[in-house]
MIZALUM-722516 format. One line per 4 residues: for each residue y negated, x, z negated of C-alpha. Coordinates in steps of 0.2 Angstrom, whole numbers, plus 5000, padded with zeros to 4 digits. Example, Ala and Ser with C-alpha at 12.3 -4.5 7.8 and 13.67 -1.06 7.14 Angstrom:
2
5022,5062,4961 ~ 5005,5068,4964;
//
This chain:
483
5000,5000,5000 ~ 4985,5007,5004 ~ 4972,5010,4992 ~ 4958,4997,4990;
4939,4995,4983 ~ 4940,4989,4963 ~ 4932,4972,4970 ~ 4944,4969,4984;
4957,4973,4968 ~ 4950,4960,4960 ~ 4952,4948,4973 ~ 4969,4951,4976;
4973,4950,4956 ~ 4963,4931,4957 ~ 4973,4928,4972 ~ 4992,4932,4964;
4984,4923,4947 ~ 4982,4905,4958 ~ 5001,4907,4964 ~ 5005,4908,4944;
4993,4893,4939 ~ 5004,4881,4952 ~ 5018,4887,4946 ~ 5016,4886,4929;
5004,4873,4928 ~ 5016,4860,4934 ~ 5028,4863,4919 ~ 5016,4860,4908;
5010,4844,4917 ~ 5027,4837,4919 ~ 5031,4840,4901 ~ 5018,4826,4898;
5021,4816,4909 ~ 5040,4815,4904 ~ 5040,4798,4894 ~ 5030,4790,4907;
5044,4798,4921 ~ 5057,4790,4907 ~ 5051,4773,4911 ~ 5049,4772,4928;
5066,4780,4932 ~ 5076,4774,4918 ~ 5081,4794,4915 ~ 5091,4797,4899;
5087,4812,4886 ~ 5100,4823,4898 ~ 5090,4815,4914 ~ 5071,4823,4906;
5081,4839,4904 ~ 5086,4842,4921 ~ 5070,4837,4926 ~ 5064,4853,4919;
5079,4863,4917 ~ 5083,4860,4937 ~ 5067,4868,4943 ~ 5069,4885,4929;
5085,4886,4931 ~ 5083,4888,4951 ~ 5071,4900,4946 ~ 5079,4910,4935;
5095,4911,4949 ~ 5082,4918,4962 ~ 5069,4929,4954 ~ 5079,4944,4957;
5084,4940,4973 ~ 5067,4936,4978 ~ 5058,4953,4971 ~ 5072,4964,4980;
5069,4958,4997 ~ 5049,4956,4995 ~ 5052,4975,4989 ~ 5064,4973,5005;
5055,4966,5020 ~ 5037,4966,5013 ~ 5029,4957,4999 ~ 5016,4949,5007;
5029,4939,5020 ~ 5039,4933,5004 ~ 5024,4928,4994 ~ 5018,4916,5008;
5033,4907,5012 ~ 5036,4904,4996 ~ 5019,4895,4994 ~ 5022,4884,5009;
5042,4880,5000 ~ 5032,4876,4983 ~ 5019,4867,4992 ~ 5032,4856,5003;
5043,4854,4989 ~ 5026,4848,4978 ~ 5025,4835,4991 ~ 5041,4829,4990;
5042,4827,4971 ~ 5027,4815,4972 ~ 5039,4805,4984 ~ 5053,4803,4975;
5061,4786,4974 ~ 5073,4788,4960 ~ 5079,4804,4948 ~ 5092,4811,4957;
5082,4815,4972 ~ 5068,4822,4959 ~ 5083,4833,4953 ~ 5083,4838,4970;
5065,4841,4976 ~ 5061,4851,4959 ~ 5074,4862,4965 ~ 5064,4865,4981;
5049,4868,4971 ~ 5058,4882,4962 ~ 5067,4890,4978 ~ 5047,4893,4985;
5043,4898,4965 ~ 5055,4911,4965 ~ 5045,4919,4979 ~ 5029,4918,4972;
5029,4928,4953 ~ 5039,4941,4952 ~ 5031,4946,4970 ~ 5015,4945,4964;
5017,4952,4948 ~ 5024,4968,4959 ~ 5008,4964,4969 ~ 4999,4967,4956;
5008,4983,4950 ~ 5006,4991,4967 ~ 4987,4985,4966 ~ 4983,4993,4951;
4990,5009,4947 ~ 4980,5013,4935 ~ 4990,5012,4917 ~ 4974,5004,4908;
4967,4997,4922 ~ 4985,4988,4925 ~ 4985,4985,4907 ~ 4970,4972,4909;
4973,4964,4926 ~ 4991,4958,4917 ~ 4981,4953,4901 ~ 4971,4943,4915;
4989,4937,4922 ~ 4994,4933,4905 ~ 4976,4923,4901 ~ 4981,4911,4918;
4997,4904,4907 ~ 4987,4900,4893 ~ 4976,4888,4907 ~ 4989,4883,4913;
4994,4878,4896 ~ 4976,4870,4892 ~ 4972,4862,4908 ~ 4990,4854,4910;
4993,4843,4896 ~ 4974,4837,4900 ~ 4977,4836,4917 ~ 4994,4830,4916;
4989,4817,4902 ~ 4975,4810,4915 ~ 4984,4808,4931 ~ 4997,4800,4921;
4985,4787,4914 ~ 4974,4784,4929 ~ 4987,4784,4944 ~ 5004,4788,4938;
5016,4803,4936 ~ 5019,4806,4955 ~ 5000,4813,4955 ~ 5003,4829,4944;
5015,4836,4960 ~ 4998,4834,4970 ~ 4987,4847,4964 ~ 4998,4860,4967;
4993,4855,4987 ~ 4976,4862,4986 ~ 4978,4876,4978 ~ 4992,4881,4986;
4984,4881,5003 ~ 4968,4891,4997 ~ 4980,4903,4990 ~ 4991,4904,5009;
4975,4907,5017 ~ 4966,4919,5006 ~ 4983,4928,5005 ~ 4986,4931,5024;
4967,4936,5027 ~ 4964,4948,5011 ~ 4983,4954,5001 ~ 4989,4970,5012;
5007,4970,5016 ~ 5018,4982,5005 ~ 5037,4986,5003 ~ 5047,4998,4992;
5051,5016,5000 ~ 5070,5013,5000 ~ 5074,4995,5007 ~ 5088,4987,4993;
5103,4980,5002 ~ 5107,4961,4998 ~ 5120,4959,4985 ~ 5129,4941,4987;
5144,4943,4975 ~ 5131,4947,4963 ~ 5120,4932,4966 ~ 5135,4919,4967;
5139,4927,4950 ~ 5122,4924,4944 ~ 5119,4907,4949 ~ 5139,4903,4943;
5131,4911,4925 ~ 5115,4902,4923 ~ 5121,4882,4931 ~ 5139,4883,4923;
5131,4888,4905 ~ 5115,4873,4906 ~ 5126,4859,4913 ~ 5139,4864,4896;
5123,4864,4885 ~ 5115,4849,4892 ~ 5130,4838,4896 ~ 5137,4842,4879;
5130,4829,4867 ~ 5135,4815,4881 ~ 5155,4822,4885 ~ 5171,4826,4879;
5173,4843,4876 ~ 5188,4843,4888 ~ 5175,4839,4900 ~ 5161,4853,4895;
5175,4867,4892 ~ 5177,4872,4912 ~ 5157,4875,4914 ~ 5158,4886,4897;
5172,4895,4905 ~ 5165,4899,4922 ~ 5149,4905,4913 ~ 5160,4918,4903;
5170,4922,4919 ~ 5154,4924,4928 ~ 5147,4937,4912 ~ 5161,4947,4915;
5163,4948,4934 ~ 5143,4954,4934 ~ 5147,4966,4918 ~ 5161,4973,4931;
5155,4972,4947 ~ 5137,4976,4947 ~ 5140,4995,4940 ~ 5150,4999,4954;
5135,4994,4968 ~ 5124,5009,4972 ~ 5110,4993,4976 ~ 5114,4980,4964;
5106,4965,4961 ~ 5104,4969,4944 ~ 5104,4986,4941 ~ 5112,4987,4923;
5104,5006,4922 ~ 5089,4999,4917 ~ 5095,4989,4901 ~ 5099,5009,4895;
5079,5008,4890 ~ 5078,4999,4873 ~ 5059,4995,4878 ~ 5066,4985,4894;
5078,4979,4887 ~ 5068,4972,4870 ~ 5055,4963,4882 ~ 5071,4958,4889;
5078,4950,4873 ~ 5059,4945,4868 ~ 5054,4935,4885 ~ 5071,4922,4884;
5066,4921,4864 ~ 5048,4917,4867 ~ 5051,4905,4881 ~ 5065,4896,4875;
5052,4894,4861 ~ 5039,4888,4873 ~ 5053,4875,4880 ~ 5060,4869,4864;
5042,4868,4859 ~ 5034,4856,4872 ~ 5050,4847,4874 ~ 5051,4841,4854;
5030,4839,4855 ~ 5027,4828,4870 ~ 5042,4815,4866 ~ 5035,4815,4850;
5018,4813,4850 ~ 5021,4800,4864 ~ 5037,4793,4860 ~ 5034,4792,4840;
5015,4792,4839 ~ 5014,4779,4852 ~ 5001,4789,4860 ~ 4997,4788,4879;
4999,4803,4887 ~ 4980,4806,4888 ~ 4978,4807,4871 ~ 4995,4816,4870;
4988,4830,4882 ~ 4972,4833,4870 ~ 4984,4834,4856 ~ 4993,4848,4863;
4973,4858,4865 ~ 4974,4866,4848 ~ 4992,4876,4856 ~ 4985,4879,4873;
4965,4886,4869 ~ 4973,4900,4856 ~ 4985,4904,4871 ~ 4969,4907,4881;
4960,4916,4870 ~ 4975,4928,4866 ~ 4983,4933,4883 ~ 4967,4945,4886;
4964,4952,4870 ~ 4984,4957,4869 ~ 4981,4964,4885 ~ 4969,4976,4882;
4978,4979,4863 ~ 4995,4985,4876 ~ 4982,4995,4885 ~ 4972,5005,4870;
4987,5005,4856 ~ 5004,5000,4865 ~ 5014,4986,4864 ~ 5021,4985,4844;
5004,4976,4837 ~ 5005,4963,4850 ~ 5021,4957,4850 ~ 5023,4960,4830;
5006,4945,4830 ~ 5017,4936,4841 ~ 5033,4936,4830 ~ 5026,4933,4814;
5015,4918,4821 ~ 5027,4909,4830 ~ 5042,4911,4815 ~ 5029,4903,4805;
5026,4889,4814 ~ 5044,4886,4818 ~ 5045,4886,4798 ~ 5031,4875,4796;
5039,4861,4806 ~ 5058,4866,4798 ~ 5055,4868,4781 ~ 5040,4856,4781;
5040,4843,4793 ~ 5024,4847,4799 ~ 5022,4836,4813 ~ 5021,4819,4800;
5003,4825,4794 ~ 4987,4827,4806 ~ 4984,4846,4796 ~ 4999,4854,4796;
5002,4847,4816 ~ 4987,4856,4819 ~ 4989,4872,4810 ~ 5005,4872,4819;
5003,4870,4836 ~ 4985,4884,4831 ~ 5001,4895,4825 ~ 5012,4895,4841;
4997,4896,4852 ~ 4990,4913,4843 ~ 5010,4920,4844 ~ 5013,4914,4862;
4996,4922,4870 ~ 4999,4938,4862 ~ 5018,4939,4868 ~ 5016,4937,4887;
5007,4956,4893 ~ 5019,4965,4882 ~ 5035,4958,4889 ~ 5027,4963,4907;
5019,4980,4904 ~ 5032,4985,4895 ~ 5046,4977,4910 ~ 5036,4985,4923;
5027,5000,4914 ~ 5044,5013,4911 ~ 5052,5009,4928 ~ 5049,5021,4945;
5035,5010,4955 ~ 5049,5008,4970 ~ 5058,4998,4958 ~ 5043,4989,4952;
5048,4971,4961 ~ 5067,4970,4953 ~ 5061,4974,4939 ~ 5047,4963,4939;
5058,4950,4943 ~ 5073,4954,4929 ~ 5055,4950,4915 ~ 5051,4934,4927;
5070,4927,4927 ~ 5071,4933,4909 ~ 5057,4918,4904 ~ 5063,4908,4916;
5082,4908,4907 ~ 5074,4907,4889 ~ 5064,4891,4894 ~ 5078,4883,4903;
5088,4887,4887 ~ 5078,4882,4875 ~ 5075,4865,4884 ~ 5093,4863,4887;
5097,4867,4868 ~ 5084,4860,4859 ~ 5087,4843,4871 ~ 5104,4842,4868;
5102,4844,4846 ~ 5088,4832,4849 ~ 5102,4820,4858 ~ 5116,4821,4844;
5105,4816,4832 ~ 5090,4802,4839 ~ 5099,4784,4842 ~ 5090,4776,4854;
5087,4759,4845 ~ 5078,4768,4831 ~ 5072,4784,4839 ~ 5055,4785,4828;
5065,4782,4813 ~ 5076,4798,4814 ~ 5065,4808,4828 ~ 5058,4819,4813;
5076,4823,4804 ~ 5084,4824,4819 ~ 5073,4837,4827 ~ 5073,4847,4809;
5087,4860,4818 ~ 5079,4863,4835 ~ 5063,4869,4826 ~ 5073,4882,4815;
5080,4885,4832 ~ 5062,4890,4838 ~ 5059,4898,4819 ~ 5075,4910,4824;
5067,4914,4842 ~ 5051,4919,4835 ~ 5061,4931,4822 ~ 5069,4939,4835;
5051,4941,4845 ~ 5046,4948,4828 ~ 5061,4960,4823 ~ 5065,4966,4842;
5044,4971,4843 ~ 5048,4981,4828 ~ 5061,4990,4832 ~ 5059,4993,4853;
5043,5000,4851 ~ 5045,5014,4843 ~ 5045,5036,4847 ~ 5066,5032,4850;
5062,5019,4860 ~ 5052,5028,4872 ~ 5060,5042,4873 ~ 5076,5030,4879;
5065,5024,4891 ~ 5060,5040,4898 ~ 5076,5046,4900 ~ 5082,5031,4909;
5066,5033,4922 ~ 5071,5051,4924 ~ 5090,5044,4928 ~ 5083,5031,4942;
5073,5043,4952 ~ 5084,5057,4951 ~ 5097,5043,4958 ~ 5084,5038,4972;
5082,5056,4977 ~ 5101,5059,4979 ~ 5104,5040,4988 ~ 5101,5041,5006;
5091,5028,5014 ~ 5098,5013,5019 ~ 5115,5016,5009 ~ 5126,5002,5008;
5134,4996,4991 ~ 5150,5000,4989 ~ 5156,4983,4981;
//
């Protein structure tokens, strides 16, 4: 990539940010609009899960897929056609007649998502080469989920009430197209040095991984569990055949070499925690806010402000903490703010009192901004820059797993224990063990910070950096895998 003026830079960073706000804007929108969705389509607990989990979990599958051939064939040619899938598949959401086929075109959505992230975020590295410089633009990135977060409840909330849920898949129209036109007239076109074959045992293994094991977790509260037990085994099947196979490619999809740095692999462990937080977090607050406080989703979406604004405030200032003093004080805010607002609602069932709802939702906002620009600085940060789109995309399907996770299991305790003909009544006692589910996630945000941040730590990361490119130099261009 060649090298470009700081304002073109800048340009290019706000471009990449707008492909980020569609994206994850219309999680957050749709997480309001879930009971109104529930109505219309007469979708069960399981049916609002898949709604989510569908689009992630597509997501999570493709993400490394996606990064290696943008790293492949050129970033700038995969980040475009994955706005024009998201875009199309926007459109077709807002269409939908019935839940299956929303199922469906939430999938498409995610295909043209999996394009757009973890290519920008390697965008974005290639961009900025600069350690500090990098530093900031990610706190920037990091600042666009915390709008994202405060514009789509509100959003959300007011497309729901004014026109109806099938609104909140059209704003990603706009946006989308400003961002394919800026993008083809100012982004230059990049590719990694050494082209990365295409690894399809390795991806079949992935998406058999990441379905088999959200279908057993959703579909458990509702089945036998004769019926669940096949999906669990073709997840641990699927574990071991990637555990096995992957090793023996010279150009994996997942290159296990990189889990030998404790750094990587900490933000690796960090990002599924925080996001499965995030997940669990929404999930349990929009159904309850709307389905227990009778709110309208309107009122709902400015409920959910006192999370979203700390989120804002937070990403930036954590980037520039990663860029002056590391990565530990970051994500050790984050850890301790978001187990204690897990414990807040666990222990003290916060959401039944106006002030303790508020201090909580103040709690995982302040612990969810801070946590975002470590987990990508520190993903992107250890690893040779030809290698900067995979692994990119390993931090990007990392969140994407943890939120599909954490809706999948917090949904499915929420089910076992709500009966639908009193679901106010035992909403609050029921949800008790999916918030010390979140309590546990931010522990491990707090105690992995702690301990992969650390002199050992890095010098495990510079070893392992010194082990990929001495591997790079040795591999001939263009070598094939040898699975």
């Amino acid at each position: 990539m060649p090298e470009l003026s700081p304002r073109r830079r800048l340009l290019v960073l706000a471009i990449c940010c707008m492909s980020l706000l569609i994206v994850s804007l219309d999680n957050t929108v749709l997480n309001v609009a879930l009971p109104s969705l529930q109505r219309d389509l007469h979708a069960s607990t399981s049916g609002l899960q898949w709604t989510i989990d569908a689009y992630t979990l597509v997501l999570a599958s493709l993400l490394m897929l996606a990064g290696s051939t943008a790293d492949r064939i050129g970033r700038k040619r995969v980040f475009m056609s994955g706005l024009v899938v998201f875009s199309v598949g926007s459109l077709l959401c807002s269409l939908a007649p019935n839940l299956s086929l929303l199922v469906v075109f939430r999938m498409v959505q995610a295909v043209g998502g999996s394009m757009l992230n973890p290519v920008a975020m390697s965008i974005i590295t290639n961009t900025f080469t600069d350690a500090r410089e990098r530093a900031r633009a990610i706190g920037v990135w990091g600042a666009v989920v915390g709008i994202s977060m405060a514009a789509g409840p509100l959003v959300g909330g007011l497309l729901v009430q004014s026109v109806s849920w099938r609104a909140i898949f059209w704003i990603n129209l706009p946006v989308g197209l400003a961002a394919l036109l800026l993008t083809l007239r100012f982004v230059p076109e990049s590719r990694a040095p050494k082209a990365r074959r295409p690894d399809p045992v390795g991806q079949i293994l992935v998406i058999a991984l990441f379905g088999s094991l959200t279908y057993a977790i959703i579909e458990a509260p509702d089945s036998s569990p004769a019926a669940v037990a096949p999906y669990a085994a073709i997840a641990f099947v699927a574990l071991l055949g990637l555990l096995w196979y992957e090793p023996r490619r010279e150009e994996p999809l997942i290159d296990l070499r990189f889990f030998h740095s404790a750094p990587f692999s900490g933000a690796t462990v960090i990002a599924i925690s925080a996001f499965a937080a995030l997940g669990g977090f929404l999930f349990l607050s929009t159904l309850y806010l709307q389905n227990v406080r009778g709110l309208d989703a309107l009122h709902a979406g400015l409920w959910m402000l006192p999370m979203a604004a700390p989120t804002f405030l937070c990403a930036p200032l954590s980037g520039r903490l990663v860029g002056s003093r590391g990565p530990r004080l970051p994500l050790l805010i984050a850890g301790t703010a978001m187990t204690a607002s897990g414990a807040l609602f666990a222990a003290f069932e916060a959401e039944t009192s106006n002030a303790t709802l508020l201090v909580g939702y103040v709690l995982f906002g302040i612990g969810f901004g801070f946590v975002n620009a470590p987990i990508t600085n520190t993903a992107v940060s250890g690893m040779p820059r030809a290698q900067a789109g995979v692994a990119a995309a390993v931090a990007s399907t990392s969140r994407q797993l943890g939120q599909t996770l954490g809706v999948a299991v917090i949904g499915a305790v929420l089910a076992s224990g709500v009966h639908a003909s009193a679901f106010r009544g035992t909403f609050v006692s029921a949800a008790r063990p999916g918030w010390w589910i979140l309590t546990a996630c931010g522990l491990a945000v707090l105690v992995l910070g702690l301990l992969t941040s650390g002199p050992w730590a890095h010098r495990t990361a510079e070893r392992t950096a010194e082990k990929l490119q001495a591997a790079e130099i040795r591999q001939p261009v263009g070598a094939s895998g040898r699975g």
